[in-house]
C-alpha positions, 0 to 999 in steps of 0.5 A: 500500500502505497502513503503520501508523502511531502516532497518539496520541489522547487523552479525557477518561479516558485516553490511547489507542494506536490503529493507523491505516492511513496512505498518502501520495498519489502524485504525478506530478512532471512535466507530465501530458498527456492521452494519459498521464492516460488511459492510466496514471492513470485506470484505476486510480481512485485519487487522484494529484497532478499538478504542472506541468500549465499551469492558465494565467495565474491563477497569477501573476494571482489576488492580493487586488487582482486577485480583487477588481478582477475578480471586482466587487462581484456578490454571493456566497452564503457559509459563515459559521462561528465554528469551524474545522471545518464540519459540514454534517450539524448545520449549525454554521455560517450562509449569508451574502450578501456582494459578491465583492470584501467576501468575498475581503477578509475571507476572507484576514483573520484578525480582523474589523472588519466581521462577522456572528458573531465577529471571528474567524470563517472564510468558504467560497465554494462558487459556485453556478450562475445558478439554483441550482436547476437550474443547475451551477456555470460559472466562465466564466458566473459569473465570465467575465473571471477564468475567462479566466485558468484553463485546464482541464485537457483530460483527459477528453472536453468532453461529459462536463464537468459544473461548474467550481466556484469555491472559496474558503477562510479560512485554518483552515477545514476541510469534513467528509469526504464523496464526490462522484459524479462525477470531480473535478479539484481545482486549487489556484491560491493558498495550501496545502491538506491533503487526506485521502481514504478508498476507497470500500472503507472506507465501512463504517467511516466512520460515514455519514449520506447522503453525508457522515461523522458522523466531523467531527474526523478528526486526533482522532476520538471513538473511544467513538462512532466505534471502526471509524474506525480500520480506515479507511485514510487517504490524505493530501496537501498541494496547493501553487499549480499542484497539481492533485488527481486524486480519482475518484468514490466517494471520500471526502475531507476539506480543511483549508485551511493558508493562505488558499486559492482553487481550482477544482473540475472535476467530469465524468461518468465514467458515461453521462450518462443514469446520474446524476439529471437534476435535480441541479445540484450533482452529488452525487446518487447515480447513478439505479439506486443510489437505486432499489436503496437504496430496494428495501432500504428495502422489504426491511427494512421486510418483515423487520421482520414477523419476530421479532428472532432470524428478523430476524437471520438472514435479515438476515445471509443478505441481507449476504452475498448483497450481498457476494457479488453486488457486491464488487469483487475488489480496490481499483481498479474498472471503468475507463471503457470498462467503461460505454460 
């Protein structure tokens, strides 16, 4: 259950009181097995902090020196950015190529000797796959002898694993809102990270271009330009080392990294394989019949667009509440698994 509380926001004009609906994500304190996971997590698609689930050695282990020594001098494509927060959509940021040991030595610094932009800028690994146009990110293949340390969590069936994904964060930096098609693990192994998530059911307010959110400042939001973003609920968590962040597909999700941070992304298909698009290595393309049905309403409004703007408006809102109607859900929540199998 979401309660308001008072942010205060303030413009170049004047200062703003707005309402915004704010819930903390549910945390399961103790260790979480599968039968659990399966049983009482789950179903309920939504997000959930789990702790004391034993992600393996790579708590103790994965220091500066160890990352480095480990992870070598293979090369890595990064972000590079000159402010701290990321916008994918206007892209205020530039990719680089760095040896592995080089990044993780100027990720955890503050100031810079050695840079491309600015002594102060901030780095992101996001790793790719062997080919990153037809390969998903694998730890074990990218990075075999630190994947030896992590343990994934066995909460879902080894067919449906889709990508490990390695993450790696200056301090400060912080990714635009955005959701992921398939079921997420998020694992934080060092450092702190905020984590804001929106439901599915507040994409309306949430300003969208694609799968992403026009929305890039969500602590001090543009209310001229963004108004409805105050009717989105704000889910919000703090992931310490050994947390592991529940997030199902759908929703949205925004991270600020508190400290320098390395983590593991574990993606797996919650639909049947042959639902998502075959030819997607990064697992955010939408599921197959979505792209087809968005653009079957492509064609629709193309075809209104041969009526006067009064007609347009009718059948436009007579097309509104057909969709409305017809996919809905009842109340938050959803199919759980069995539902698609």
């Amino acid at each position: 259950m979401c309660v308001s509380v008072v942010i205060f926001v303030r413009n170049e004009t004047a200062q703003l009181t707005n309402y915004y609906s704010r819930s903390d994500v549910a945390i399961f304190a103790e260790g979480v097995d599968k039968e659990v996971f399966r049983r009482d997590i789950y179903p309920m698609r939504r997000p959930v902090v789990l702790r004391d689930v034993g992600l393996g050695p790579c708590l103790d282990k994965w220091t500066l020196e160890y990352l480095t020594q480990k992870g070598g001098n293979c090369e890595v494509k990064v972000h590079v950015s000159t402010v701290p927060q990321m916008d994918f959509l206007h892209k205020n940021f530039v990719y680089r190529t760095l040896p592995f040991d080089k990044f993780i030595q100027r990720a955890a610094e503050k100031k810079h000797s050695d840079f491309f932009l600015c002594q102060d800028e901030s780095y992101y690994l996001r790793s790719l796959g062997e080919d990153v146009r037809k390969e998903p990110a694998d730890l074990r293949k990218q990075f075999p002898e630190l994947a030896e340390d992590f343990h994934i969590p066995e909460f879902f069936e080894s067919d449906q694993l889709f990508s490990s994904v390695f993450r790696i964060s200056s301090c400060g930096l912080q990714l635009w809102t955005h959701y992921d098609v398939m079921d997420n693990l998020l694992a934080q192994v060092t450092g702190k990270k905020r984590v804001v998530l929106y439901s599915p059911e507040d994409a309306l307010h949430l300003y969208l271009s694609g799968d992403k959110s026009e929305v890039l400042d969500i602590d001090s939001p543009d209310l001229e330009r963004f108004p409805e973003f105050v009717k989105a609920c704000r889910y919000e968590c703090v992931l310490e080392p050994g947390d592991l962040l529940f997030i199902p597909a759908l929703w949205f999700h925004n991270t600020l990294a508190l400290q320098f941070g390395v983590g593991v992304n574990i993606f797996w298909r919650h639909l049947p394989a042959e639902r998502y698009d075959k030819k997607d290595p990064y697992g955010n393309k939408d599921p197959v019949a979505a792209t087809r049905a968005l653009q079957t309403l492509e064609r629709a409004l193309h075809i209104l667009d041969e009526l006067p703007p009064d007609y347009r408006d009718f059948y436009g809102r007579r097309m509104v509440l057909r969709i409305q109607n017809r996919t809905y859900c009842s109340q938050q929540g959803g199919a759980a698994q069995g539902d698609y199998d």
